[in-house]
C-alpha positions in Angstrom: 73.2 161.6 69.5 77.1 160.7 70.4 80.2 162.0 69.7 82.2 159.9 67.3 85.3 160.4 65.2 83.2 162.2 62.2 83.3 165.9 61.6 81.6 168.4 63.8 78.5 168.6 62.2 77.8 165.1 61.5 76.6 163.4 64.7 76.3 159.4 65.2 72.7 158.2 66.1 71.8 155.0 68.0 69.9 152.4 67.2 67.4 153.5 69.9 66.8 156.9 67.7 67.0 155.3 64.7 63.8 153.0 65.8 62.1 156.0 67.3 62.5 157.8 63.7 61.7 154.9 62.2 58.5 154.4 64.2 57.2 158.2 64.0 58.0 157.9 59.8 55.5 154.4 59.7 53.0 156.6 61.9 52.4 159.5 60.1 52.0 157.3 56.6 49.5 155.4 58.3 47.5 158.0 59.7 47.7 160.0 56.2 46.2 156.3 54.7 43.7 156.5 57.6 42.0 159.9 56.5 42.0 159.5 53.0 40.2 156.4 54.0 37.8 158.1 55.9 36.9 160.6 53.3 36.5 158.3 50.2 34.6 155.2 52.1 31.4 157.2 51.8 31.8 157.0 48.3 33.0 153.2 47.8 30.2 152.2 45.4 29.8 155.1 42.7 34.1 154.5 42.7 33.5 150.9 42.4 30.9 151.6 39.5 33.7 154.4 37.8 36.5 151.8 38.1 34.4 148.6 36.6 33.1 150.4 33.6 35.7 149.4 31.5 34.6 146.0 31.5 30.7 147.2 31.6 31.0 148.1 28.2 32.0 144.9 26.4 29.5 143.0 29.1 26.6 141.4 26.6 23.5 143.1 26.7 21.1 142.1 29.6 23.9 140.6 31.5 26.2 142.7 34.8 28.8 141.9 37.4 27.8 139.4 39.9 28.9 138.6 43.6 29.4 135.3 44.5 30.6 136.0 47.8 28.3 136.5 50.8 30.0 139.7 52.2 31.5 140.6 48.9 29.1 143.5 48.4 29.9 145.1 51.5 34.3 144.1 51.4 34.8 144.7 47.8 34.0 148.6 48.4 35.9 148.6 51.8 38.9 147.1 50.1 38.5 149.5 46.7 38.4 152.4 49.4 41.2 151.0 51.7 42.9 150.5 48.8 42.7 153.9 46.7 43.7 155.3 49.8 46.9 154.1 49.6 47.4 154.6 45.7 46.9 158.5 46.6 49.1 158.3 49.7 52.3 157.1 47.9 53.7 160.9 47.7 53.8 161.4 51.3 54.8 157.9 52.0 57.8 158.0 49.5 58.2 161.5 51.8 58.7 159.8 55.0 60.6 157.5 53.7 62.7 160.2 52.6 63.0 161.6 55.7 64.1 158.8 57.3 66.8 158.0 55.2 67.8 161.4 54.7 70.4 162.0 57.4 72.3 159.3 55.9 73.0 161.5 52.7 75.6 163.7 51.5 74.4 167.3 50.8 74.8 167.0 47.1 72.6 163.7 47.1 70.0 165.5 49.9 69.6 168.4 46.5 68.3 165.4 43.9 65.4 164.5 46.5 62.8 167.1 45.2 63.1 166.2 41.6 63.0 162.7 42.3 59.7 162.6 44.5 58.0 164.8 42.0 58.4 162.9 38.6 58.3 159.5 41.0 55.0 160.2 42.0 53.9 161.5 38.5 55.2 158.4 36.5 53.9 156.5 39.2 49.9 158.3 38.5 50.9 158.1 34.4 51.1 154.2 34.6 47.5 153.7 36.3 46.1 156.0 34.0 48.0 154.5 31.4 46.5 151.0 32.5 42.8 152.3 33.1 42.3 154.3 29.6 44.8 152.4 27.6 45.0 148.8 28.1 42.0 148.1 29.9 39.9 148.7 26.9 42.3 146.5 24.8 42.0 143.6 27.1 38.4 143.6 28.2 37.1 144.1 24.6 40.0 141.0 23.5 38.9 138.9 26.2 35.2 139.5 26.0 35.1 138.2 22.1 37.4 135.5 23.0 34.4 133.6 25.0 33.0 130.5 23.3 29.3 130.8 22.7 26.8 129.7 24.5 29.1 131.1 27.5 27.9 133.8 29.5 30.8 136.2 30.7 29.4 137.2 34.4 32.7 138.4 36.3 32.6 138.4 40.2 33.3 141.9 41.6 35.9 140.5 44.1 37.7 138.9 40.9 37.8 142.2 38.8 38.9 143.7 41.9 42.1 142.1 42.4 43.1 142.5 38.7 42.5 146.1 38.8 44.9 146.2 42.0 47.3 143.9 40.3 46.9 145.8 37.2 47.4 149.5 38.9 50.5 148.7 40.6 52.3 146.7 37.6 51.7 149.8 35.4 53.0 151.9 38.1 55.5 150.9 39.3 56.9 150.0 35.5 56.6 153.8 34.8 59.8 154.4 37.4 61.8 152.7 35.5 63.4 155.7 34.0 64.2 157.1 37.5 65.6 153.8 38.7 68.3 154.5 35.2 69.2 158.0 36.1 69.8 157.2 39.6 72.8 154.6 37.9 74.0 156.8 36.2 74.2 160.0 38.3 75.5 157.9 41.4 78.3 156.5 38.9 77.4 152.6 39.5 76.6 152.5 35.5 77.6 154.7 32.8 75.2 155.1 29.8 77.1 153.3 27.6 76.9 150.5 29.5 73.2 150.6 29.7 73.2 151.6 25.6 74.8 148.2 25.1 72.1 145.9 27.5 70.0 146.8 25.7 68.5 143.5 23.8 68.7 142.1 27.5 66.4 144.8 28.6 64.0 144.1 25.7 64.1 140.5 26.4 63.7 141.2 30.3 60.9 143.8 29.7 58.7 141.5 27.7 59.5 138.5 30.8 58.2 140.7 33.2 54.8 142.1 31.2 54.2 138.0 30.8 54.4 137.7 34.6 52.7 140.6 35.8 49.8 140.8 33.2 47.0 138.4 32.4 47.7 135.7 30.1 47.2 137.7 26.6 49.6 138.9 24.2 48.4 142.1 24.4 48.1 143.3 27.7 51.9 141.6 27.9 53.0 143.9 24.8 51.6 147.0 26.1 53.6 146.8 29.2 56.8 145.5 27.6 57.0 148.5 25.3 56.7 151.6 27.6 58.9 149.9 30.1 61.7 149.4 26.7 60.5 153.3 26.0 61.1 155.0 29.6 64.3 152.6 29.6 65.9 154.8 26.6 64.3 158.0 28.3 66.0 157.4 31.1 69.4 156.9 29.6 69.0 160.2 27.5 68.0 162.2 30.5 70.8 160.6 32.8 73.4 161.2 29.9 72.1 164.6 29.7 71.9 165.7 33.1 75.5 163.9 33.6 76.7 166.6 30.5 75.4 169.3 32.3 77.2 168.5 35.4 80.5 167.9 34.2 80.4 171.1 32.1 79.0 173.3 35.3 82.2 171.8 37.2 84.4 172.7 34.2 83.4 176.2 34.0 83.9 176.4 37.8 87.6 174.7 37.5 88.0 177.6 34.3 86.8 180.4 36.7 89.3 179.1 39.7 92.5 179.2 37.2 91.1 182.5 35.9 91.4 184.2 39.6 94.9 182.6 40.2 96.2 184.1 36.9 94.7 187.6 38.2 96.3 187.4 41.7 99.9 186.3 39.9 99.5 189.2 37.4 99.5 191.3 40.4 102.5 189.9 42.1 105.4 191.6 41.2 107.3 190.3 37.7 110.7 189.3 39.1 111.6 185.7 38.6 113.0 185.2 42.4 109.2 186.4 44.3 106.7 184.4 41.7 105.5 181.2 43.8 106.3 177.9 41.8 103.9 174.7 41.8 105.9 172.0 43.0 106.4 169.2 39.9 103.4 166.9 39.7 104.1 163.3 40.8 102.4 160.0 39.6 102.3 159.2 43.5 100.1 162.2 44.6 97.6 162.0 47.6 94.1 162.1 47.4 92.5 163.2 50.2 89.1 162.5 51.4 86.6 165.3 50.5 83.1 163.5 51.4 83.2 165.9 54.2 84.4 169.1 53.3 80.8 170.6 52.5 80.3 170.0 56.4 83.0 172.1 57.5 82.0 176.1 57.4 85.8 177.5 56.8 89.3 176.4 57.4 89.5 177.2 60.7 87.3 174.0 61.2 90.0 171.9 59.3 93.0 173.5 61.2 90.9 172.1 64.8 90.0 169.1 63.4 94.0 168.3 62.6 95.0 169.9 66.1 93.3 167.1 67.2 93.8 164.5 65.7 97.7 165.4 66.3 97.2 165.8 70.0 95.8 162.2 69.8 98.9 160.9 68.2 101.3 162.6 70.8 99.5 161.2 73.6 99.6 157.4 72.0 103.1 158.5 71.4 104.4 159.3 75.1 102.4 156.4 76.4 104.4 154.0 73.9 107.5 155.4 75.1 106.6 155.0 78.5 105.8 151.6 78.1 109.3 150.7 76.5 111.0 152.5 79.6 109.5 150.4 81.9 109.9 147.0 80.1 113.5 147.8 80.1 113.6 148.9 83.5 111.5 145.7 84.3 114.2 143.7 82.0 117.4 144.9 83.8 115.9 144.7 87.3 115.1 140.8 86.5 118.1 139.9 85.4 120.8 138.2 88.1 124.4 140.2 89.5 126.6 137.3 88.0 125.4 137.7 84.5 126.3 141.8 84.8 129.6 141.2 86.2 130.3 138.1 83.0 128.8 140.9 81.1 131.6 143.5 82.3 134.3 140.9 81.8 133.5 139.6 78.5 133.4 143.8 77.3 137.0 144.4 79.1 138.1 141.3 76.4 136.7 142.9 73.8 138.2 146.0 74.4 142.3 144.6 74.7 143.7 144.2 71.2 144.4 141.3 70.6 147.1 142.0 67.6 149.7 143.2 70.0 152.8 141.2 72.0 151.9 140.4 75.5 155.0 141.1 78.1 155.8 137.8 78.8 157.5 137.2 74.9 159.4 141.1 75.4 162.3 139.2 77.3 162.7 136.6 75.1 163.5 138.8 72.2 165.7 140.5 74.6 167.8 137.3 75.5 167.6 136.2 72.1 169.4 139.6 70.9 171.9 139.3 73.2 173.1 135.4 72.3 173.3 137.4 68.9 175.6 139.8 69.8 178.1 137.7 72.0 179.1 135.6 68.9 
């Protein structure tokens, strides 16, 4: 790390160390996917069997899944394992991601992390369940009665595969849709009222998105469209909540500040002349920067910090004047003897007044005075 203009704590990394973090971050979530791997391939047909059976029980009687494929009996398992192993892996990859990006957050921002992976990760679990007992049931048993007779339903297990995948991840990552709202609102890019009043776009936009992401059924599209609307207005009542709380917990602490002042003036002496007045307050006032004041242990940090930066300034300072004294020097010594002596001469006519009788019209008067007096 390099020193750079920030405050003492906060330290400048280079792209070298942000690769290297970067790289040891994508490691660790790949070796986590690789052992979960490793203990649930052993098992990759009985989960196979445990994920298809909602679709086993609309199957016709005498009829099963069938594989098509000639290594589909051996990859469908490998992928369903490969696969799971990443479902289950999401917390700690969400964790490295935090890590990663964590340096790049104030303290205050560093304190909403826990709370965020936990209900991430749980809403993210909620909407797989939510597909597997909920609306795979719905669907299968629609589209199984929806088959024209004389039409055997035999699906391929690579087939069901990929909608079950398709289908895990949709529900999933629809469920975070209430933290993606609180996030808006806590970081102040959208206030809840803003997000009350979207809402018909977000109905409309929920319903577009269960058409794109779910088979092509009306119901399977409805029973994604309506949790996402749902955890939409969850997430606006917990982010209007939680944005309550907040501004009341800084009120009481702006209450509790004025409440110690008034106890230290009450022990001032009551004379008019001693108590310390607050100077008038002016539309014009600073605002100063406070991103990093949390970084700064005490004021003895602030007081260096300003040394500093006041040192800088004196330096720049001398080195400008320096820099005019020599281009004058440089100025003078370039210019020729002849134009300093017109120089001289043209200041010595400034200098004679002008308004004043020169001597040679003194004996004129004289004479003429004179002429005057002889007649």
């Amino acid at each position: 790390m390099s020193d750079s203009a920030l405050p003492p704590n906060d330290k400048e990394m280079t792209l070298v160390q942000h690769l290297l973090e970067l790289r040891n971050s994508v490691t660790k979530g790949i070796l986590a996917i690789l052992v979960l791997f490793v203990i649930l391939f052993p098992f990759a047909n009985d989960l196979y069997i445990y994920i298809s059976e909602p679709l086993s029980r609309f199957l016709p009687e005498g009829t099963s899944m069938i594989a098509t494929g000639v290594a589909s009996p051996f990859l469908t398992p490998f992928k369903l394992s490969l696969v799971l192993a990443i479902y289950l892996a999401m917390p700690f990859l969400l964790y490295q991601l935090w890590t990663f990006i964590a340096p790049a957050l104030y303290k205050h921002e560093r304190q909403l992390v826990g709370p965020l992976l936990f209900f991430s990760s749980f809403l993210f679990y909620a909407g797989g369940a939510f597909a597997y007992y909920v609306v795979f049931p719905l669907v299968f048993g629609f589209l199984s009665t929806a088959a024209p007779e004389g039409v055997t339903v035999a699906t391929d297990i690579a087939l069901y595969l990929d909608f079950v995948i398709k289908m895990f991840f949709a529900f999933g990552l629809a469920f975070e849709v209430p933290i993606v709202v609180v996030l808006l609102i806590l970081t102040g890019m959208v206030s809840p009222q803003k997000l009350s009043h979207a809402r018909p776009y977000v109905v409309v936009g929920a319903f577009i998105i269960g058409m794109l992401l779910t088979p092509p059924d009306i119901v399977s599209q409805t029973l994604l469209a309506i949790p996402m609307w749902l955890l939409y207005e969850a997430g606006i009542i917990v982010g209007r909540t939680v944005l309550k709380a907040r501004k009341s917990k800084d009120d009481g602490a702006d209450d509790a500040d004025e409440e110690y002042d008034n106890n230290d003036d009450s022990k001032t002496p009551s004379n008019h002349a001693t108590k310390r007045q607050a100077p008038p307050e002016t539309d014009d006032d600073e605002e100063y920067d406070t991103r990093y004041a949390d970084q700064l242990e005490d004021d003895e940090d602030w007081d260096r910090t300003f040394d500093e930066i006041d040192s800088e300034f004196a330096i720049l300072e001398r080195e400008h004047q320096k820099r005019k004294a020599e281009e004058e020097a440089r100025k003078n010594a370039d210019k020729p003897a002849g134009e300093d002596a017109n120089d001289t001469d043209k200041a010595d006519e400034k200098d004679t007044p002008t308004d004043q009788p020169s001597d040679s019209t003194k004996p004129s008067d004289d004479s003429s005075k004179a002429d005057k007096s002889d007649k």
